[in-house]
Every structure is written in C-alpha cells, then in structure tokens.
Backbone bond lengths (Angstrom), bond angles and torsions (degrees), N, CA, C in turn:
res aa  C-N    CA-C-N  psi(-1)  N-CA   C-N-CA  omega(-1)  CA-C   N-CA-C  phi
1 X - - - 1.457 - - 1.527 110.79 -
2 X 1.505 119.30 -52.30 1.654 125.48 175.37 1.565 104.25 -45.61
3 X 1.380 143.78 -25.52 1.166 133.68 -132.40 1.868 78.91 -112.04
4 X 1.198 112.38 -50.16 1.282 119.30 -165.50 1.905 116.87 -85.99
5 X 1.472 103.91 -1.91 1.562 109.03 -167.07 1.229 106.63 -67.36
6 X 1.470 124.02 -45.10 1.410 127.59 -167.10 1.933 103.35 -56.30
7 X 1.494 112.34 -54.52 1.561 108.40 177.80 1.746 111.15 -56.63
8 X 1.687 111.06 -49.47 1.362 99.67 -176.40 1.908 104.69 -48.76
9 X 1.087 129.58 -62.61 1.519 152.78 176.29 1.250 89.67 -17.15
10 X 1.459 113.06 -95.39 1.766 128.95 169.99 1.469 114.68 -31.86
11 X 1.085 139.79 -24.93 2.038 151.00 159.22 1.579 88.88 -65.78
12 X 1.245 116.10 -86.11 1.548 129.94 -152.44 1.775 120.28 -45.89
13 X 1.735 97.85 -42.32 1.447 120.40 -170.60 1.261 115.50 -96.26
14 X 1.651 127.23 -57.51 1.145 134.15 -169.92 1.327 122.83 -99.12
15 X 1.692 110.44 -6.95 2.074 112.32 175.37 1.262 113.16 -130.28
16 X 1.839 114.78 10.28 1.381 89.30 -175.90 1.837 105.47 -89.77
17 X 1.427 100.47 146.18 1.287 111.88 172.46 1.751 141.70 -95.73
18 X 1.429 78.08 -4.30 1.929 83.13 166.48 1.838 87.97 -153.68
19 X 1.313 98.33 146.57 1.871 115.85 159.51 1.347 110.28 -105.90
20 X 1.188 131.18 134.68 1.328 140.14 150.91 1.229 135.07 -113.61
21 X 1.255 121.24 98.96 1.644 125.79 -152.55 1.979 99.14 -103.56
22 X 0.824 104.05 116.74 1.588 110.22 -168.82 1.787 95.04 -122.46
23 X 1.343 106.03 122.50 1.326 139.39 -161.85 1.635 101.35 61.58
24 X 0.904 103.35 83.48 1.391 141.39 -173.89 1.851 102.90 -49.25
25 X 0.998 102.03 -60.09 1.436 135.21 -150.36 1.697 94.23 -76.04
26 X 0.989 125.29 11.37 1.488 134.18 -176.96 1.680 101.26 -115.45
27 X 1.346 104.15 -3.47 1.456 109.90 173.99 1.301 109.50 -74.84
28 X 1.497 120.34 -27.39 1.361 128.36 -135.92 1.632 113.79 -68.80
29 X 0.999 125.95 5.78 1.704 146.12 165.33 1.300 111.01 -114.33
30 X 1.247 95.90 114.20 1.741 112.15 178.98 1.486 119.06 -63.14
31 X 1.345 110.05 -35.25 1.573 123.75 172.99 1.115 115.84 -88.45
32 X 1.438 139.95 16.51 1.279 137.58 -176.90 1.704 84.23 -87.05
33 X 1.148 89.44 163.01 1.707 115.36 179.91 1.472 108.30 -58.03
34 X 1.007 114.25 -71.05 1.476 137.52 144.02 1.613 116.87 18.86
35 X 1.737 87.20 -79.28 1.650 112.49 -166.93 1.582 108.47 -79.24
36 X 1.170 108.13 -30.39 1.159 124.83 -162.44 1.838 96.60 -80.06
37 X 1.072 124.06 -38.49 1.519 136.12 -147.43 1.606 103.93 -95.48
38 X 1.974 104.31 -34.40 1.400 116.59 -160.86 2.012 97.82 -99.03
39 X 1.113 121.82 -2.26 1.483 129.08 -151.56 1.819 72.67 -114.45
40 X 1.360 138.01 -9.86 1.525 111.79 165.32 1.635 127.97 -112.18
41 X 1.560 95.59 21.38 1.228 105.25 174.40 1.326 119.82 -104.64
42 X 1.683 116.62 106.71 1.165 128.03 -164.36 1.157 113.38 -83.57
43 X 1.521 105.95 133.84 1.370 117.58 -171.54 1.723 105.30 -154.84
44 X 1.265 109.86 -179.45 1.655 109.37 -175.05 1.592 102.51 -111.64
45 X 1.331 106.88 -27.27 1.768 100.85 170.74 1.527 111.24 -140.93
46 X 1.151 101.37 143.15 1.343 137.03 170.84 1.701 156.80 -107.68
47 X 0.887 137.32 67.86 1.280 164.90 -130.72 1.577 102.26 -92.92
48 X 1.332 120.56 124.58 1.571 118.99 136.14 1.194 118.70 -116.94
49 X 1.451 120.56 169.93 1.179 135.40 -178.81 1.342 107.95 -139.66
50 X 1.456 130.40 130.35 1.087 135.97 -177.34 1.590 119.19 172.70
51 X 1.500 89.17 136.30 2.031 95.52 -164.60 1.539 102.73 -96.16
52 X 1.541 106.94 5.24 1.717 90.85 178.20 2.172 97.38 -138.63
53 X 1.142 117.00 88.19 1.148 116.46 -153.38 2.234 97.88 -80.42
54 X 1.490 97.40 -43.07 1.164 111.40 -154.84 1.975 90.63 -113.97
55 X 1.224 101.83 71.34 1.692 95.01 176.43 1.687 122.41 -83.57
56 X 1.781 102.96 -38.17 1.429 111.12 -155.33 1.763 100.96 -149.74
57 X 1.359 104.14 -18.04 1.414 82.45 178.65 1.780 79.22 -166.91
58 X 1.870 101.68 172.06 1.194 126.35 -169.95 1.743 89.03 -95.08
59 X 1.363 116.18 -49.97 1.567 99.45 -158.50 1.817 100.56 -67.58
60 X 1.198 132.75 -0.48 1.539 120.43 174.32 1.607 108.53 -95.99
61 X 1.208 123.02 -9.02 1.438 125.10 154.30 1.620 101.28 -76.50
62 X 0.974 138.61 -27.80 1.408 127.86 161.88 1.268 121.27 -67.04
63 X 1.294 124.16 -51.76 1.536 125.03 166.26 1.998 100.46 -37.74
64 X 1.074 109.81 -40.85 1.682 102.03 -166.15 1.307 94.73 -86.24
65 X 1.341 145.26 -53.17 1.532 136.81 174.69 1.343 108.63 -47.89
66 X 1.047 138.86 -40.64 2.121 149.22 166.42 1.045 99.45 -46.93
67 X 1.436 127.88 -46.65 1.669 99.08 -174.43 1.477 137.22 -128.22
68 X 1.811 90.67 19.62 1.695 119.63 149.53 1.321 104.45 -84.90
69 X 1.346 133.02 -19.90 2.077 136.76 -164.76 1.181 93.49 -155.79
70 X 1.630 132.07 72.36 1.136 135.94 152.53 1.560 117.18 -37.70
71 X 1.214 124.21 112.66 1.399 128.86 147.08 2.278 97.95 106.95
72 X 1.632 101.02 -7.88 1.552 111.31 -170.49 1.998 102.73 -46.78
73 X 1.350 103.49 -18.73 1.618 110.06 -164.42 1.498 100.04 -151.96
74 X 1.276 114.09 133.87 1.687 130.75 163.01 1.392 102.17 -57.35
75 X 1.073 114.39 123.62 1.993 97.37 171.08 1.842 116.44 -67.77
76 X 1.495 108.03 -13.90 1.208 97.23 158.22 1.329 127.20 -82.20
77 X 1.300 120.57 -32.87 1.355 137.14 -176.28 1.966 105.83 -59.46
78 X 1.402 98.18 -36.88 1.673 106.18 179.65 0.868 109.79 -82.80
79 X 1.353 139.60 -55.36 1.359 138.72 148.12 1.638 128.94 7.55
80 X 2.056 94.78 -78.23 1.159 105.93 174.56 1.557 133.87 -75.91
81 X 1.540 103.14 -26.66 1.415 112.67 -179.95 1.515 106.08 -90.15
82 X 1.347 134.65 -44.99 0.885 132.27 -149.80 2.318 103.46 -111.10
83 X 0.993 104.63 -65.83 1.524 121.64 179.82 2.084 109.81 -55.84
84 X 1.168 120.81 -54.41 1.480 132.56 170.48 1.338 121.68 -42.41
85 X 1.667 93.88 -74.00 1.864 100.13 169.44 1.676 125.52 -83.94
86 X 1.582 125.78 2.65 1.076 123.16 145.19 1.793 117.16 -66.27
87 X 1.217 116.19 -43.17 1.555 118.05 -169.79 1.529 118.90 -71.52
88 X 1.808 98.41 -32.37 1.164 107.21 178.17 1.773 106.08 -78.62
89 X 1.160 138.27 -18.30 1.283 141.80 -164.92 1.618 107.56 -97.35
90 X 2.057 93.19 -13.33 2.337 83.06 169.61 1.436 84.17 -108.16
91 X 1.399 144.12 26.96 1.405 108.60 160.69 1.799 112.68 -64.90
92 X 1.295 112.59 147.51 1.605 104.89 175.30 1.365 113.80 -65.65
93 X 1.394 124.46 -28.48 1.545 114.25 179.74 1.802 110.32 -86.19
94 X 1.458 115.49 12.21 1.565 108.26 -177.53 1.129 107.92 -54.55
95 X 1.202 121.07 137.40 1.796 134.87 158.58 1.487 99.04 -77.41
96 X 1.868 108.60 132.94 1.534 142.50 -172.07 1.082 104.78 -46.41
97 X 1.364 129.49 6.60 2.064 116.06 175.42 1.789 96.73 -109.86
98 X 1.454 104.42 -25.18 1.917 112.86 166.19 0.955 88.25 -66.84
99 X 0.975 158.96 -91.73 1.189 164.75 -104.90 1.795 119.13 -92.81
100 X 1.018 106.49 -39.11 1.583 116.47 159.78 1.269 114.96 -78.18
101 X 1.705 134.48 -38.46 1.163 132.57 178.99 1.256 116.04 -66.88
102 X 1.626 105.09 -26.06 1.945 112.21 -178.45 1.804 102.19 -85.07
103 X 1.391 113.11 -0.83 1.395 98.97 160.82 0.878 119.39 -114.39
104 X 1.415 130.41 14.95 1.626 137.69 -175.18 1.753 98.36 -87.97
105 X 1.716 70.74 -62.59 2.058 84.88 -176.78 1.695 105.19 -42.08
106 X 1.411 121.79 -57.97 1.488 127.06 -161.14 1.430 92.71 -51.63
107 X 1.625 110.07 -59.32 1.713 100.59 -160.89 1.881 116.99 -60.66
108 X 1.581 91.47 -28.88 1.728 98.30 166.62 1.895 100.26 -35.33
109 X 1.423 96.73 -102.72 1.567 130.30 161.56 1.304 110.62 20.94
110 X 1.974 109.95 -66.89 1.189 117.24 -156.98 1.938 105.71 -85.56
111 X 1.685 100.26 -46.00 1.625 97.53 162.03 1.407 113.17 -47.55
112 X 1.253 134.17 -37.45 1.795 128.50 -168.45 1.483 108.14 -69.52
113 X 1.295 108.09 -51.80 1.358 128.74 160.69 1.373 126.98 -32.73
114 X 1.424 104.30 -63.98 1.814 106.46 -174.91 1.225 127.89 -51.33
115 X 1.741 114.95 -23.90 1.136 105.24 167.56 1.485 145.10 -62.33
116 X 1.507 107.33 -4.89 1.513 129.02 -172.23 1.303 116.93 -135.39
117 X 1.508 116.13 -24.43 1.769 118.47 -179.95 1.450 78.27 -91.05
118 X 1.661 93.09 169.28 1.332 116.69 -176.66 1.724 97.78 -161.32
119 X 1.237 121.58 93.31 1.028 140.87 -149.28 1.946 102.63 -109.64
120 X 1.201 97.05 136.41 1.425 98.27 -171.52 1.288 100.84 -152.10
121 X 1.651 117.23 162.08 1.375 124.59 -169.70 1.582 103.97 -110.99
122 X 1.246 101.34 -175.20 1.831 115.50 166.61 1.497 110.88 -59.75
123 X 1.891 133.10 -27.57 1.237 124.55 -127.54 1.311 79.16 -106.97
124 X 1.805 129.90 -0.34 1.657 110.65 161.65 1.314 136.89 -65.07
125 X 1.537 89.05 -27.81 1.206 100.57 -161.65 1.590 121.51 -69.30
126 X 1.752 125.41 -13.62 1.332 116.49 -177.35 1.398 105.37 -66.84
127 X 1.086 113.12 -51.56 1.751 115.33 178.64 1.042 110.89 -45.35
128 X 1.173 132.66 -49.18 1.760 134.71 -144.71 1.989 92.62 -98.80
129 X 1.042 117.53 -10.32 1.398 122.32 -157.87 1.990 108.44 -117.28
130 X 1.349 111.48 138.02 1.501 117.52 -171.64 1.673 89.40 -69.99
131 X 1.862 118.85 148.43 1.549 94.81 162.28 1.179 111.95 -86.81
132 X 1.481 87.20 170.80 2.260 108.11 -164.06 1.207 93.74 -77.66
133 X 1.878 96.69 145.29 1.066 109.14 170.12 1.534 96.11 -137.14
134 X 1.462 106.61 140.05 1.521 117.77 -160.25 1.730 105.26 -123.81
135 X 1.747 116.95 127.87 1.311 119.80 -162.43 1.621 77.17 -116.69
136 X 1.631 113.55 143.66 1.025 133.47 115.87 1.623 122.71 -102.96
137 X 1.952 85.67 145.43 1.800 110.89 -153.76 1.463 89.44 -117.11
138 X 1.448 119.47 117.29 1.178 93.06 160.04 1.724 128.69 -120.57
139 X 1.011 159.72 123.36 1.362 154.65 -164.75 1.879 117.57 -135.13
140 X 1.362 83.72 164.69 1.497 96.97 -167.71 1.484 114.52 -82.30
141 X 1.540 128.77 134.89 1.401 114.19 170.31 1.055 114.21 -92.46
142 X 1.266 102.10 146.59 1.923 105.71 177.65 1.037 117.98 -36.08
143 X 1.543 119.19 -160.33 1.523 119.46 157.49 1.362 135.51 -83.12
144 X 1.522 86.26 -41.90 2.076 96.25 172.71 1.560 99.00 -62.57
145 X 0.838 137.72 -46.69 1.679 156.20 -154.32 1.858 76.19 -55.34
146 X 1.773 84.69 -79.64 2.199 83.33 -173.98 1.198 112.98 -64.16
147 X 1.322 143.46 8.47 1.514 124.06 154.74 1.448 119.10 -103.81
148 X 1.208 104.91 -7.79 1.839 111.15 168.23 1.406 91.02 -92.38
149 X 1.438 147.25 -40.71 1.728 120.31 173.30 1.375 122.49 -69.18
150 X 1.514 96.52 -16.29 2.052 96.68 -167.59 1.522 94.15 -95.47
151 X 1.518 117.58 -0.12 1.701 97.90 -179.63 1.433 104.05 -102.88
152 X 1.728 116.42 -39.13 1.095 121.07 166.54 1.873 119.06 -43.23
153 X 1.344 113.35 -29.19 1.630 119.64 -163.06 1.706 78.05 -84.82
154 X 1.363 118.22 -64.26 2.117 112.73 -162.19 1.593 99.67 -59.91
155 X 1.600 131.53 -5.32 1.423 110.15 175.55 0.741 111.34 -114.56
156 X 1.598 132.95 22.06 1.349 145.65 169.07 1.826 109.48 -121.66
157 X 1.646 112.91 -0.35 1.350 96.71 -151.10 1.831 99.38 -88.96
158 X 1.473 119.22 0.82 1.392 102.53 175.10 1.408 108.56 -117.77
159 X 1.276 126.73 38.21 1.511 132.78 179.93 2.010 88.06 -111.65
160 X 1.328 88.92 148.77 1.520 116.48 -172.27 1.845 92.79 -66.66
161 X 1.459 104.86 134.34 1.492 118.14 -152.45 1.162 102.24 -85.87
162 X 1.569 127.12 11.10 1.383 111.98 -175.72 1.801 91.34 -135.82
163 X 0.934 133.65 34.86 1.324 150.56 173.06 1.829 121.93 -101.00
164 X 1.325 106.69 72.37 1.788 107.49 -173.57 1.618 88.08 104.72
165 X 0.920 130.77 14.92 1.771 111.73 171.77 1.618 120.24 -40.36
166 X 1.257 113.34 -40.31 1.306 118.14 163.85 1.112 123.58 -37.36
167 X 1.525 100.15 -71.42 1.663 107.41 178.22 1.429 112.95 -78.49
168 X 0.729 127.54 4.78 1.638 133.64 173.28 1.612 91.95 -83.66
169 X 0.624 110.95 -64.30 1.836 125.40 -178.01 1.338 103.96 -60.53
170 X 1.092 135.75 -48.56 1.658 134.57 170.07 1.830 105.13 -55.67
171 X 1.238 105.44 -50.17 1.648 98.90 -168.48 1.371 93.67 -78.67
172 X 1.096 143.38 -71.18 1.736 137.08 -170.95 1.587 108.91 -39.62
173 X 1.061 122.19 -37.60 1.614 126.82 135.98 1.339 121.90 -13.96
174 X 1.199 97.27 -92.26 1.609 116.01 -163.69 1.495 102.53 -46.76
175 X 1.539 116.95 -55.91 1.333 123.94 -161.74 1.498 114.17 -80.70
176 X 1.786 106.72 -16.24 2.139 87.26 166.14 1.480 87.84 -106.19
177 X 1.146 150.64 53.21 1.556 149.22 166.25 1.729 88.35 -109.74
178 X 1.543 116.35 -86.96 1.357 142.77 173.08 1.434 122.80 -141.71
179 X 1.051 123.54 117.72 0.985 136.25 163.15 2.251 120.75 -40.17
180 X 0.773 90.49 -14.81 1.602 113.79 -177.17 1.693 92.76 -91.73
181 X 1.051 129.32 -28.81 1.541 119.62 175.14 1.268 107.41 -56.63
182 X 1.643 102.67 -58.03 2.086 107.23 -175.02 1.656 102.87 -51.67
183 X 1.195 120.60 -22.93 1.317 113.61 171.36 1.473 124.14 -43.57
184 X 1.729 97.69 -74.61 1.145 121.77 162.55 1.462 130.53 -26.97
185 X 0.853 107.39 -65.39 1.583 134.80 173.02 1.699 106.47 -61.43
186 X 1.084 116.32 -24.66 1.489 127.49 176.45 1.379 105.81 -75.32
187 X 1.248 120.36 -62.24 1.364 143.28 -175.04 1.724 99.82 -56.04
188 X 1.536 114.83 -50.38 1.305 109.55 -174.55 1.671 118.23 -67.64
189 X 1.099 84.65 -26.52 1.493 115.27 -163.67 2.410 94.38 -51.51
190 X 1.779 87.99 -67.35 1.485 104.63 -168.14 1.617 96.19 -72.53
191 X 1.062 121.07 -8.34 1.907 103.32 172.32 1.314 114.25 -81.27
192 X 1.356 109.69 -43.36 1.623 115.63 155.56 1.173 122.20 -26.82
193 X 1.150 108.33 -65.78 1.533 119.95 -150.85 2.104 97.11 -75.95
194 X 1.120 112.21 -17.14 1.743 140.56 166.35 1.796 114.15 -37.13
C-alpha cells in the first residue's frame, strides 16, 4: 500500500473530476472524518444526494451547501443571518416580527439556493420506478432457533410489553434470521462494556 499511496493520493486529490456524495446528509458535521477528509478533494463539480436534507437543524443543510459552493457563506455569517432567525421564527410562541423575519430569511435562502439544489419529492418516483412486488417467505426454524425464541419469550413474558420493544424485536430477529447473530452481538456487546 506505502509504495502505491502517493499515486492513489495524486488520483483521489489532484484529478478527480466530479464527487458524488450519495446520502448526502451524513456530511452534516464538518469535523467528522468524513467531511473533513472529502472537503480536500479538489474538483470542479460536486454533487449530493440525499432524501432527508433538512432533518434536525439548518446549520447541517449548510455543511451540504459548503461543499457543493465552497466558501458561498461564512458558517458564521449563515448561522447568524440565515440559521438563528429562521429557528427562532418556527418557535410556536414567536412574536409576528420572528416570524416575518423567519420568512424573509427562508425566501432569501431558498432563491440563493435554487440555482444549484434541485429538489424533488416522493411523487417522481411512481413513473420513474418498476411497480412493487412484495414476497412473503415463509420457513421453519430449527430447533435450537425454537428454544432460544421460546426461552427468550418466558424471560421476557412478565415484563410490561412495551418496555425494550426494540430490542425485543432486534433479538427475536437475530435468533429466527441466525442464531450466530446473538453471537455477534454478544461479542460486541462485551467489548463495549471493555
């Protein structure tokens, strides 16, 4: 690998000509390894892809506008002008001058924006998409399979039924999938706990 890093390096950094970042939205931390690693590979175009752009906050839709339009916004400057008085203008108790300024800013935002997002809904997809066709499979579990679910169900069966549903649902999982998962998950389980 040492012998060959400098060309991969020189490929990766200095010739690639398009990025395509697909689930985009995993960008959304500037200091992740990730963001940090993919924001120095110079190129002339840049691409995300992502079906959930605006989940939890405005400044991680900025992380994704930064590195399709490097440098288009200060992250403080977006922050303050743009990210602050939008958030403060959907609180439900905003008073009507928040509230007009968080739609001034948005309509700013979204005109600056349009020229490069390209924003699309669910309602493309029937056209563009084969219709679904949905299999139920059904099969038998072994035996260990049914005595690792029927012991797991009697040491769970007098705890309040909506308590760990998750993991109730993850392990009843694991064990009619493969039994070799609880392994796994065992193993991960005690390095953790390390």
């Amino acid at each position: 690998w040492h012998k060959y890093h400098p060309k991969f390096k020189r490929a990766l950094f200095e010739q690639t000509d398009l990025i395509i970042c697909d689930e985009g939205h995993n960008l959304k931390n500037p200091d992740s390894k990730i963001s940090s690693l993919i924001v120095k590979v110079e190129t002339r175009n840049r691409m995300v892809l992502t079906g959930t752009p605006l989940q939890n906050h405005l400044m991680e839709y900025y992380t994704m506008i930064d590195f399709v339009r490097p440098g288009l916004w200060d992250r403080n400057y977006f922050a303050s002008y743009f990210a602050v008085p939008i958030a403060e203008g959907l609180k439900a108790d905003a008073p009507p001058e928040s509230v007009t300024k968080m739609k001034k800013r948005t309509y700013k935002l979204v005109e600056k924006v349009k020229a490069f997002i390209d924003r699309r809904d669910q309602s493309i997809l029937p056209q563009s998409l084969p219709k679904k066709t949905e299999f139920v499979i059904l099969f038998k579990i072994n035996e260990f399979q049914e005595l690792l679910y029927n012991a797991f169900q009697e040491q769970h069966r007098y705890k309040n039924p909506n308590t760990l549903l998750f993991y109730k649902q993850s392990m009843l999982c694991k064990i009619v999938n493969h039994p070799d998962l609880l392994i796994t998950y065992a193993k991960r389980s005690v390095m953790e706990l390390r």
